[in-house]
N, C-alpha and C positions, 0 to 999 in steps of 0.2 A: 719332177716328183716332189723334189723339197720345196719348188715355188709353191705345188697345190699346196701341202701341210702348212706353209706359212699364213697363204690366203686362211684355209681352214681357220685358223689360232685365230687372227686377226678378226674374223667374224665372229669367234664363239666368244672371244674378252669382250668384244664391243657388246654383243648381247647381256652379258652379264653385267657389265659395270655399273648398266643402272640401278640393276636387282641391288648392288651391295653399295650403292648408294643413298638410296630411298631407305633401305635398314638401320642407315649411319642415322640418317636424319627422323627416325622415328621417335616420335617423342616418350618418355618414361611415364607408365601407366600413372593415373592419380591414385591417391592411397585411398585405400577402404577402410570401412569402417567396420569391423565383427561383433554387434552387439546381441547376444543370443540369448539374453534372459532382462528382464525389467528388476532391478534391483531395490529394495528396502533403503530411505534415506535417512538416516536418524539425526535428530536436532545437536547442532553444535552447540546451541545455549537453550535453555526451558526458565521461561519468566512466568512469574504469577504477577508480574506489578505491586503493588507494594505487600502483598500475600493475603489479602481477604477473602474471605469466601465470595464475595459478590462482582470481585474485579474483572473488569471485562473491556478485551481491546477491541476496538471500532472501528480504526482507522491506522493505514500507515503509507510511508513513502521511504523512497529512496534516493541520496543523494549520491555525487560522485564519491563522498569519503563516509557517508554515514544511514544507517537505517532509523528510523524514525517510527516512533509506535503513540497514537492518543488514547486515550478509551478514558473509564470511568473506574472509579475505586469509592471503595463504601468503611475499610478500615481509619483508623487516626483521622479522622474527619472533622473539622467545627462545627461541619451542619450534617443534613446525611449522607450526601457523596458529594467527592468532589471532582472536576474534567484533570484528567493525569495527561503529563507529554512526557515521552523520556527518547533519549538519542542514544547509540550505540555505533563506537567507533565500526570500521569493518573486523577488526581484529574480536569484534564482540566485545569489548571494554566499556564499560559506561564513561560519556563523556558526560548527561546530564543528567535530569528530571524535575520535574516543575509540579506544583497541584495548581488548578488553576478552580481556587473556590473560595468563601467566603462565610457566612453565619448561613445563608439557605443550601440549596441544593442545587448543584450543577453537575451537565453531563456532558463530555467532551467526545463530538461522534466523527470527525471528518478534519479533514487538514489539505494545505498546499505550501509549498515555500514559493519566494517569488526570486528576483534575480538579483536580487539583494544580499540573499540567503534568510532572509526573516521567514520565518513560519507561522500560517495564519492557523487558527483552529477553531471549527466551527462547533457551536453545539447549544443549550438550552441553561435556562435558569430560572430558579423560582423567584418571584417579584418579591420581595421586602417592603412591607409595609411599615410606616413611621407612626406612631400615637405621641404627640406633643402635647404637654401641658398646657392650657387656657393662660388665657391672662389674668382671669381671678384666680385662680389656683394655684399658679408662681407668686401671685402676691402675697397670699394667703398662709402657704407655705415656707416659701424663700423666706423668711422674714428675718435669715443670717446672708439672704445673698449669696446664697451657696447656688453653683449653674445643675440645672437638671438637666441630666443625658435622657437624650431619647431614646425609648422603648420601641425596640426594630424585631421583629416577629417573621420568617419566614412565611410566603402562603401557601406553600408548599406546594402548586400547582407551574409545571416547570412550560410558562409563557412568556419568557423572554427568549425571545432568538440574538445569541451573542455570538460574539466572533473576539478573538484573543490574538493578540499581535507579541511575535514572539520574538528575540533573538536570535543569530544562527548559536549563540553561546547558553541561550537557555533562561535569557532575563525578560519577564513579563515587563512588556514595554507601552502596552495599550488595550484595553478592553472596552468593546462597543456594544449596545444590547438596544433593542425594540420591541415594544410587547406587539403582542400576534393577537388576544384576544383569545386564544386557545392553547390548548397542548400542543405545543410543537416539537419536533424530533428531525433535524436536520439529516441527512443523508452522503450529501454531493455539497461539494466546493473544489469550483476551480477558477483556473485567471481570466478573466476574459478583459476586454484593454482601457479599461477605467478604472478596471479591482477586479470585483470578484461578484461570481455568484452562487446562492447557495436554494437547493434545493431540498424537500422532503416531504413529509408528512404534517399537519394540520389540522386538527379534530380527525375528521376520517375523507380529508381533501388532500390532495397533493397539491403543495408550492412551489412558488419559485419567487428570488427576488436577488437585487442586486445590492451590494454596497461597493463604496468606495474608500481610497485606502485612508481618508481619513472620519472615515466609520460612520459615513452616511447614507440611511438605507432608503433604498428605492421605493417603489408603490409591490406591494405584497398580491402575488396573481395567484388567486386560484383556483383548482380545473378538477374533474372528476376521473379524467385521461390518465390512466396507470402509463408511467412511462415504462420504456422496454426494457426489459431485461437484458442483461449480458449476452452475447452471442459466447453459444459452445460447441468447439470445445473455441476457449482464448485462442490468440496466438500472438503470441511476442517477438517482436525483432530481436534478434541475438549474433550480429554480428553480421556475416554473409549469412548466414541461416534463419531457421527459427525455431520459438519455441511451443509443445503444444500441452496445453494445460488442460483436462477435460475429467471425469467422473468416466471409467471405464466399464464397463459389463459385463465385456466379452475378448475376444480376440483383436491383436494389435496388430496390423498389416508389417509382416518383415521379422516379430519375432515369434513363432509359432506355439513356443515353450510357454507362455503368458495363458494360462486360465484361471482368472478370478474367481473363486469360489461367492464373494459377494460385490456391489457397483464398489471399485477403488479407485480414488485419486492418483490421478498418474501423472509425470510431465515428460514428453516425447521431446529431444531436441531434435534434428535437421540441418545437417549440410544445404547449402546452396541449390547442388542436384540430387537434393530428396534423399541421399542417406542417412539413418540411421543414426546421430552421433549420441545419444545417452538414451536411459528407461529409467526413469525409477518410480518407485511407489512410497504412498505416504500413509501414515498412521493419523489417524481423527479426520479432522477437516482442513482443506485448504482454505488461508483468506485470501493470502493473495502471492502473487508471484512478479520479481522483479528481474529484469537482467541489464547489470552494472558492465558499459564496455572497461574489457578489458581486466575482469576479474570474475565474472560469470549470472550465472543466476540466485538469488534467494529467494525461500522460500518462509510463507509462513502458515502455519499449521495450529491448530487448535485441538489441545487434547487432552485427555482429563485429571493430566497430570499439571496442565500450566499451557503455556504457548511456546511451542519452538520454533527456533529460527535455523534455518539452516543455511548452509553455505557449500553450494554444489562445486564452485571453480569453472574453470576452464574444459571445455573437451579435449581430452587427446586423443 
């Protein structure tokens, strides 16, 4: 009798021992994410650039330590506007700002750095026209030998396509320029492996044309071919994740609480396996959205109190 109960025992542990082994060895769920509302992001910094009524950003980038904004300003000007750059530590602090203009009219619409850290900045200028005195006329007049400066006159018509060569410190170290023959309005600049190319607008033609880094431009193409627009919604790498930038309408898959009374700019972050990790929503317009590893995403937004920048951080 006590052998059968032994046998018994000895069967019933060996059955079990795997059950509370395979337990041992179960792995610790992954964490989740509970995001149950899209949240309101408000700007950590609001710039108006140098504060005029007409100032307006164009363009921006982001470095590993710094945000970068170009556009155009129409205040404290020599001529009527001038292409503005300015940098901004991540702490938000101004590291610099630049005008980048002269006696006519210039517009600063696009930028890239290269691996240098210099920053190139694309945009338009009005040609300057020279009127020099004759040679009977300086005779006639100089008659003390005194040098006459020449009269430089804006043409006010912004046909040079220029490109501005910057420091990663903020010192204008090179500016290149090619007339077009029309009104140009540059767009797009990036590296491609000789320099750079810049693309836009041209009377009512789309261009494209190259230079190189020591500011000589290519043959100027032009095409009646609207290039494509941005695919939406964005979507940004953000680490194992991603990020989704898009103009919302309706309902957001996952938070059910979310109904926009009108279309909102939103940006969805993304785990790796598809959770959920941020919502939030933004006041005016987004321009653009960046995500810096290793300290998060920025945002920048346009709104009619100035331009904010915001600074999301990291997920938790």
């Amino acid at each position: 009798m006590k052998f059968r109960k032994a046998v018994a025992l000895a069967i019933l542990f060996a059955l079990i021992t795997p059950s509370i082994a395979t337990a041992a060895k179960k792995p610790t769920p992954a964490a989740t994410y509970k995001i149950t509302k899209v949240v309101l992001a408000k700007p950590d910094l609001i710039t108006n650039l140098s504060g005029g009524a007409g100032d307006q950003i164009s363009a921006a980038i982001t470095t590993p330590s710094s945000i970068i904004l170009t556009g155009t300003v129409e205040s404290n000007t020599a001529g009527g506007s001038d292409g503005y750059l300015v940098s901004y530590n991540l702490d938000l602090t101004k590291s610099f700002e630049l005008r980048l203009g002269g006696s006519g009219d210039e517009i600063a619409t696009a930028l890239v750095s290269d691996k240098s850290g210099n920053i190139w900045v694309a945009g338009a200028q009005s040609t300057a026209t020279s009127s020099q005195a004759s040679a009977t006329e300086s005779a006639t007049v100089n008659v003390d030998n005194v040098s006459t400066t020449a009269v430089t006159k804006p043409a006010g018509a912004l046909t040079q396509l220029t490109l501005w060569k910057v420091s990663p410190t903020g010192q204008l170290l090179a500016t290149y320029s090619t007339e077009t023959g029309g009104v140009v309005l540059p767009n797009s600049l990036v590296q491609v492996a000789n320099g750079f190319r810049i693309m836009g607008n041209l009377n009512d033609q789309f261009f494209s044309t190259t230079v190189d880094a020591n500011g000589i431009f290519g043959n100027l193409l032009q095409t009646t071919t609207k290039p494509k627009p941005p695919v939406s919604p964005e979507i940004i790498k953000a680490g194992t994740g991603n990020l989704k930038s898009y103009i919302s309408k309706g309902a957001i898959a996952g938070i059910p609480s979310w109904k926009p009374k009108s279309p909102t700019p939103v940006l969805i972050g993304y785990s790796k396996s598809g959770l959920i990790t941020r919502a939030n929503y933004f006041q005016g317009k987004v321009l653009d959205v960046f995500y810096i590893t290793g300290f998060g995403p920025i945002v920048i937004t346009e709104r009619s109190d100035g331009y904010g920048l915001i600074e999301l951080g990291l997920a938790k």
